[in-house]
LOPAGU-98873 format. One record per residue: x, y, z of N, C-alpha, C, O in turn; residue number from 1; residue in three letters. Coordinates in Angstrom, 1 decimal. Example, Ala and Ser with C-alpha at 12.3 -4.5 7.8 and 13.67 -1.06 7.14 Angstrom:
<sites>
n.x|n.y|n.z|ca.x|ca.y|ca.z|c.x|c.y|c.z|o.x|o.y|o.z|n|res
13.2|-5.7|7.8|12.3|-4.5|7.8|13.2|-3.3|7.8|14.2|-3.3|8.5|1|ALA
12.8|-2.2|7.1|13.7|-1.1|7.1|12.9|0.0|7.9|13.4|1.1|8.0|2|SER
</sites>
This chain:
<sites>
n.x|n.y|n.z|ca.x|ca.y|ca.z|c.x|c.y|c.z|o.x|o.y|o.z|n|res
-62.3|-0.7|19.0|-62.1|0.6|18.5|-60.9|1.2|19.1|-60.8|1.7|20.3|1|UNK
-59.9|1.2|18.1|-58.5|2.1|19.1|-58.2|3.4|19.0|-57.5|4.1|19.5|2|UNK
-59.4|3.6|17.8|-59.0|5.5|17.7|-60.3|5.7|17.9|-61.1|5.0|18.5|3|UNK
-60.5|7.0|17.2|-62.0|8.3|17.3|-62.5|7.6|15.6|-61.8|7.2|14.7|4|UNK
-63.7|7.8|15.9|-64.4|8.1|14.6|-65.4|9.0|14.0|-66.5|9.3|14.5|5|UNK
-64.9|9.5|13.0|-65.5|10.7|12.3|-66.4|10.3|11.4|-66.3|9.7|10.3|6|UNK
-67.9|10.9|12.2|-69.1|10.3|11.3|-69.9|10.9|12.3|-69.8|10.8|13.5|7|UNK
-71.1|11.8|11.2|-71.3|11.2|9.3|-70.5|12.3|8.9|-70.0|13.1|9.6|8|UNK
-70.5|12.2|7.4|-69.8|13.3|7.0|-70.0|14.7|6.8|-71.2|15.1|6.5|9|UNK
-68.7|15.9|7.0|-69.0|17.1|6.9|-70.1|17.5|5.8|-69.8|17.2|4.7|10|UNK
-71.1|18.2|6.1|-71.5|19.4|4.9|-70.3|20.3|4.7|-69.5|20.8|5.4|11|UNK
-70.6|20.1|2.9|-69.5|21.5|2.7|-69.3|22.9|2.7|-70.4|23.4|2.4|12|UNK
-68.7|23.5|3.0|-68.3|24.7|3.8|-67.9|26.1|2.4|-67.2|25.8|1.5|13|UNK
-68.3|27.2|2.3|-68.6|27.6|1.3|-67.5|28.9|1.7|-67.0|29.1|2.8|14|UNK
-67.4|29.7|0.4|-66.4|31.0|0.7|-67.8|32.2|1.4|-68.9|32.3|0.8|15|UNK
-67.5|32.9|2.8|-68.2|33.9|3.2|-69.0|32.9|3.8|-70.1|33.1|4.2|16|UNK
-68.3|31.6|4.1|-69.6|31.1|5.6|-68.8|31.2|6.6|-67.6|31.0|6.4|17|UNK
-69.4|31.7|8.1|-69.1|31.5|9.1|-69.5|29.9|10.2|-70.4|29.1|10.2|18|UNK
-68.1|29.9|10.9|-68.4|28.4|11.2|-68.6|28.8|12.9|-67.8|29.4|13.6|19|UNK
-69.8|28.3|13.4|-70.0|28.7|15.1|-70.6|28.1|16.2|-71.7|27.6|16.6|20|UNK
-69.1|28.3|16.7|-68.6|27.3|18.0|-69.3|27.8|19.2|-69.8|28.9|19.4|21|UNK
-69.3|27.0|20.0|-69.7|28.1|21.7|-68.3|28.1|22.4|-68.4|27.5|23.4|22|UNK
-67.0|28.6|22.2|-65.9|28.2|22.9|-66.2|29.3|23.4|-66.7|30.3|23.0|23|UNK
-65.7|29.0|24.7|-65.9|30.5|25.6|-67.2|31.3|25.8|-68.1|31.0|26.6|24|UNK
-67.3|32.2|25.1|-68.6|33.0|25.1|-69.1|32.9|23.7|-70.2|33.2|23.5|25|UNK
-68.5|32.5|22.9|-69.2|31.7|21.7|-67.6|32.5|20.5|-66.5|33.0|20.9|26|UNK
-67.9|32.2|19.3|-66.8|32.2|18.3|-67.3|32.0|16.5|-68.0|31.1|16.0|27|UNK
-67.0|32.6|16.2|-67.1|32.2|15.0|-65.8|32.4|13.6|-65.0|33.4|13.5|28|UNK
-65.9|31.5|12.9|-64.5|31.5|12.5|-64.8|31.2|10.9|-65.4|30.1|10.6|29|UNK
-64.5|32.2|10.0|-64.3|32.2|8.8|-64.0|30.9|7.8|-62.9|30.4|7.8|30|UNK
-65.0|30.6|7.2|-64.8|29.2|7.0|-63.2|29.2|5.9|-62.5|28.2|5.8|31|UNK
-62.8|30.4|5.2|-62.1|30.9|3.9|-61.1|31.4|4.5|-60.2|31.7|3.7|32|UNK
-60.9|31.6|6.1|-59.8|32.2|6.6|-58.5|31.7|6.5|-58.0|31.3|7.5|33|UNK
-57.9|31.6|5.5|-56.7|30.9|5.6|-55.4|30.9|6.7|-54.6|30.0|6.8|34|UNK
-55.3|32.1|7.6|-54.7|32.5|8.6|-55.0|31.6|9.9|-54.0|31.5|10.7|35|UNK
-56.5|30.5|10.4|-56.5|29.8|11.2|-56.2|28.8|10.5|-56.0|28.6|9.3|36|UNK
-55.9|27.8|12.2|-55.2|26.7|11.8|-56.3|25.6|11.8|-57.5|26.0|11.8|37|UNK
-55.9|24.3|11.7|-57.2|23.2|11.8|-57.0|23.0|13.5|-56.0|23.1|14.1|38|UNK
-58.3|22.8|13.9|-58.6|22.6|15.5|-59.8|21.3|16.1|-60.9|21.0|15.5|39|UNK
-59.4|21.0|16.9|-60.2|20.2|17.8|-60.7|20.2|19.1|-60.0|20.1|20.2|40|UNK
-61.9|20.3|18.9|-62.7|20.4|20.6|-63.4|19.4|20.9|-63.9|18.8|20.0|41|UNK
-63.5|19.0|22.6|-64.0|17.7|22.8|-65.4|18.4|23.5|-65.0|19.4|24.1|42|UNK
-66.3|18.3|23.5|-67.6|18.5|23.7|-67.9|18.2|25.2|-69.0|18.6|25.5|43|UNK
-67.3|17.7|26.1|-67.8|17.1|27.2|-66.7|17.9|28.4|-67.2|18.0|29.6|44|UNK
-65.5|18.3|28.2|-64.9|19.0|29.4|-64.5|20.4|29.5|-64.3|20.8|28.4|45|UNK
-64.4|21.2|30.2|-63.8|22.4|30.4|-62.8|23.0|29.3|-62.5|24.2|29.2|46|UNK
-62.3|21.9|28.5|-61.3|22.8|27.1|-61.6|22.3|26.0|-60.8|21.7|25.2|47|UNK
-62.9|22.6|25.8|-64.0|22.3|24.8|-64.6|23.1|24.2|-64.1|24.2|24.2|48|UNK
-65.9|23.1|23.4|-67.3|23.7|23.7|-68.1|23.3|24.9|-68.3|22.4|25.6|49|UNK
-68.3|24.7|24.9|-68.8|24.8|26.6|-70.0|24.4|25.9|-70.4|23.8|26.9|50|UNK
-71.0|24.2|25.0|-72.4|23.6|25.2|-72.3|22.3|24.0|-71.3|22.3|23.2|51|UNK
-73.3|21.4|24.0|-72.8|20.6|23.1|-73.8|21.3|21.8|-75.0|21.1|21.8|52|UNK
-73.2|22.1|20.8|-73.4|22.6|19.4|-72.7|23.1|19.0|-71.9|23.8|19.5|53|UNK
-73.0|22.7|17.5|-72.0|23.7|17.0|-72.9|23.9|15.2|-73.7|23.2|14.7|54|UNK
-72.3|24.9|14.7|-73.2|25.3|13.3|-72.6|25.9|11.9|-71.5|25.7|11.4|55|UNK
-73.3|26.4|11.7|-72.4|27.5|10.2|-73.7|28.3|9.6|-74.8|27.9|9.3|56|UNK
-73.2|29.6|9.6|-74.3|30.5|8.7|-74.1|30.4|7.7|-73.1|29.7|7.4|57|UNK
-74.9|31.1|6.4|-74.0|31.7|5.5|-75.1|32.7|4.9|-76.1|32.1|4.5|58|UNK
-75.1|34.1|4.7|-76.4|35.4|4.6|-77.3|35.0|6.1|-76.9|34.8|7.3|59|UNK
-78.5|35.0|5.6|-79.5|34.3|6.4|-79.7|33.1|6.9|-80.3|32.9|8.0|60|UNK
-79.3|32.0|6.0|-79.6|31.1|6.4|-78.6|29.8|7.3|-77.4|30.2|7.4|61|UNK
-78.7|29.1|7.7|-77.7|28.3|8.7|-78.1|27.0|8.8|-79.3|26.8|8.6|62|UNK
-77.2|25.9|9.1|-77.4|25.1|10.0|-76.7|24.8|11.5|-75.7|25.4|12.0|63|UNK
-77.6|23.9|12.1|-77.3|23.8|13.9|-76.8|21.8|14.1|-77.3|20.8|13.7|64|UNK
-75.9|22.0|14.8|-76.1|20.5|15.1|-76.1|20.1|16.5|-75.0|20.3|17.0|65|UNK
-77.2|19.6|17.4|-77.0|19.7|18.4|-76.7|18.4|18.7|-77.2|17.6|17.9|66|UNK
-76.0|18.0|19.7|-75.3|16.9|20.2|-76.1|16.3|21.2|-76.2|17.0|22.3|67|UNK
-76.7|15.1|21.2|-77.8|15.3|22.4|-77.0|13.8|23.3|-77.5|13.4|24.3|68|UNK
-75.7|13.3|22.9|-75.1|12.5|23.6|-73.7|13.0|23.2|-73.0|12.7|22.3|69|UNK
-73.5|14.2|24.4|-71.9|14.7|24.2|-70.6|14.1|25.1|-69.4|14.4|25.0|70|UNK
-71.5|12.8|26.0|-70.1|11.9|26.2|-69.1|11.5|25.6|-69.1|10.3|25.7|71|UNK
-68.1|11.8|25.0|-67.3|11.1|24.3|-67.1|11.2|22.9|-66.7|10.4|22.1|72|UNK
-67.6|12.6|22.7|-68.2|13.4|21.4|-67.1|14.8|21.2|-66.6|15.5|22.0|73|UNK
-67.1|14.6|19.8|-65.9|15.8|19.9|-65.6|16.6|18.6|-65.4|15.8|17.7|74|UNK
-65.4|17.8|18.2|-65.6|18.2|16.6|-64.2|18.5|16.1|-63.4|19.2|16.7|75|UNK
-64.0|17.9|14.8|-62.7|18.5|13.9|-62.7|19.5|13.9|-63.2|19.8|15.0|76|UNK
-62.5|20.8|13.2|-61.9|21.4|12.3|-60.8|21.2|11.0|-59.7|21.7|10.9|77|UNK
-61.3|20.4|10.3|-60.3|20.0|9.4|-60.4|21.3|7.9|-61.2|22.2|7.7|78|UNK
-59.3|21.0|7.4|-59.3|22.3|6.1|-59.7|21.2|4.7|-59.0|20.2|4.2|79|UNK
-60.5|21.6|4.4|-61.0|20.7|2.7|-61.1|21.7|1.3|-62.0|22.5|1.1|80|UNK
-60.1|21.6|0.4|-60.4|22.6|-0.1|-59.9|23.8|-0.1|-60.3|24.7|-0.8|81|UNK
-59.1|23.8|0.8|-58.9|25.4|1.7|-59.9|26.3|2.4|-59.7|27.4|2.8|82|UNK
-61.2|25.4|2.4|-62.1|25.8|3.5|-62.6|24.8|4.7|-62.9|23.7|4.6|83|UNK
-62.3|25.7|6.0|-62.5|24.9|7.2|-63.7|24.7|7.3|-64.6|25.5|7.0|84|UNK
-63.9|23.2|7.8|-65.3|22.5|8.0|-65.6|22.4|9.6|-65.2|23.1|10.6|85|UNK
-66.1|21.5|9.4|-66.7|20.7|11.1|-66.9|19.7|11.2|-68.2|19.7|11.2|86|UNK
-66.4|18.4|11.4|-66.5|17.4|11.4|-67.1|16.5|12.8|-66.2|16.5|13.6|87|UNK
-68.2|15.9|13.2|-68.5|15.0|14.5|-67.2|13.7|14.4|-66.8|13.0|13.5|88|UNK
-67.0|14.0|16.3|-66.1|12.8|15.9|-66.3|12.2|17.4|-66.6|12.9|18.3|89|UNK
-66.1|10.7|17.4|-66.9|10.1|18.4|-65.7|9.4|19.2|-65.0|8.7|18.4|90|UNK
-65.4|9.3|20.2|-64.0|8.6|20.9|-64.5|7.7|21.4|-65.7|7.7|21.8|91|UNK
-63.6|6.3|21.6|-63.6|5.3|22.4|-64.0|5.1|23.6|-63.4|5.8|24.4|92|UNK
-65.1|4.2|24.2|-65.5|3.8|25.2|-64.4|2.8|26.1|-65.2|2.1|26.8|93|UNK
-63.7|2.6|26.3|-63.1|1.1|26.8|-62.6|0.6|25.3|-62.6|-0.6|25.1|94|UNK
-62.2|1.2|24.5|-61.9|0.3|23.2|-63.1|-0.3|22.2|-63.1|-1.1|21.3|95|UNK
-63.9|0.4|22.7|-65.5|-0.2|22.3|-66.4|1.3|21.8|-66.4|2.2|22.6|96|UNK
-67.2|1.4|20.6|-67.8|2.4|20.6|-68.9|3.1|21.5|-69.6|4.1|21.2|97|UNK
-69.1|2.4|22.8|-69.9|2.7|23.5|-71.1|2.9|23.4|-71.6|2.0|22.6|98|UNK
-72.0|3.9|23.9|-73.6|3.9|24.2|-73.9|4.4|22.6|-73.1|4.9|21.8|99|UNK
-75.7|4.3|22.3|-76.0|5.1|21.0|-75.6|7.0|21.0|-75.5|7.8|21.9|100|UNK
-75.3|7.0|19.7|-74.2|7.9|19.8|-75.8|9.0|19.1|-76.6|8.2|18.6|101|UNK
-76.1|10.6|19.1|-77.1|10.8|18.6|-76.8|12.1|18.2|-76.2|12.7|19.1|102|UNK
-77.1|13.0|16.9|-76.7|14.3|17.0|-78.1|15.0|16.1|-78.4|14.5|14.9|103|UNK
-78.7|15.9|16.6|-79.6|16.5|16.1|-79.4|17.6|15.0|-78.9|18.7|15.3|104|UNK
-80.0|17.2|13.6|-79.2|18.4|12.8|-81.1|19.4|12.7|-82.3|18.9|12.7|105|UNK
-80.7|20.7|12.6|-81.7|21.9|12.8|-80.9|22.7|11.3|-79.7|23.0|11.3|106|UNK
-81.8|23.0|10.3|-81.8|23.9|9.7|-82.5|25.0|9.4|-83.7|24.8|9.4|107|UNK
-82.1|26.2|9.0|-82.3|27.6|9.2|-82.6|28.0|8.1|-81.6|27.9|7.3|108|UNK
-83.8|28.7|7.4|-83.9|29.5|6.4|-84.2|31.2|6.2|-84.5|32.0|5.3|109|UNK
-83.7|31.2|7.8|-83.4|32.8|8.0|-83.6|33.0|9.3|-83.8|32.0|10.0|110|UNK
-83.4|34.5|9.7|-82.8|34.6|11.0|-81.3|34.8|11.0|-80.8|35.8|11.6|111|UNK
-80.5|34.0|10.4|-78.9|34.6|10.6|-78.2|34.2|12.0|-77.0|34.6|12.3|112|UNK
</sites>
């Protein structure tokens, strides 16, 4: 394995969804905002997400993904569409995909 791999694939990202990060004290970023750029966070160090999740509202309802092996785990922001997504993306062990990789998906049918 000589790069990262991105998997499984994004859910798509709608006009008026919010996409939300924990950077810092948490974040949320317009999935339609054309003014951000595309970004990447590694899940596991200090210039990351500080917890391992990340999600998207959209009205009331949402999804959650929790990362329950955030070693070596890390999320896009890629633009599809002209709307920014969230992509899981998994980095090299030694050149090797390393340990089972696991990510918990939680969805929301209200609450907000």
């Amino acid at each position: 394995m000589e790069v990262p791999f991105a998997w499984p694939a994004p859910f798509a990202s709608a006009k008026g969804q919010l996409l939300i990060l924990p950077v810092n004290e948490g974040i949320s970023y317009p999935a339609d905002d054309a003014s951000l750029p595309e970004m990447h966070y590694c899940l596991y160090g200090g210039h990351g997400l500080c917890m391992p999740w990340y999600g998207a509202v959209e009205g009331g309802t949402g999804w959650m993904a929790i990362v329950e092996t955030p070693d070596d785990a890390a999320v896009i922001i890629p633009r599809r569409d002209g709307l920014l997504g969230i992509v899981p993306e998994w980095e090299p062990q030694k050149q090797q995909f390393g340990t089972a990789r696991v990510i918990r998906y939680v969805f929301l049918d209200g609450g907000g």
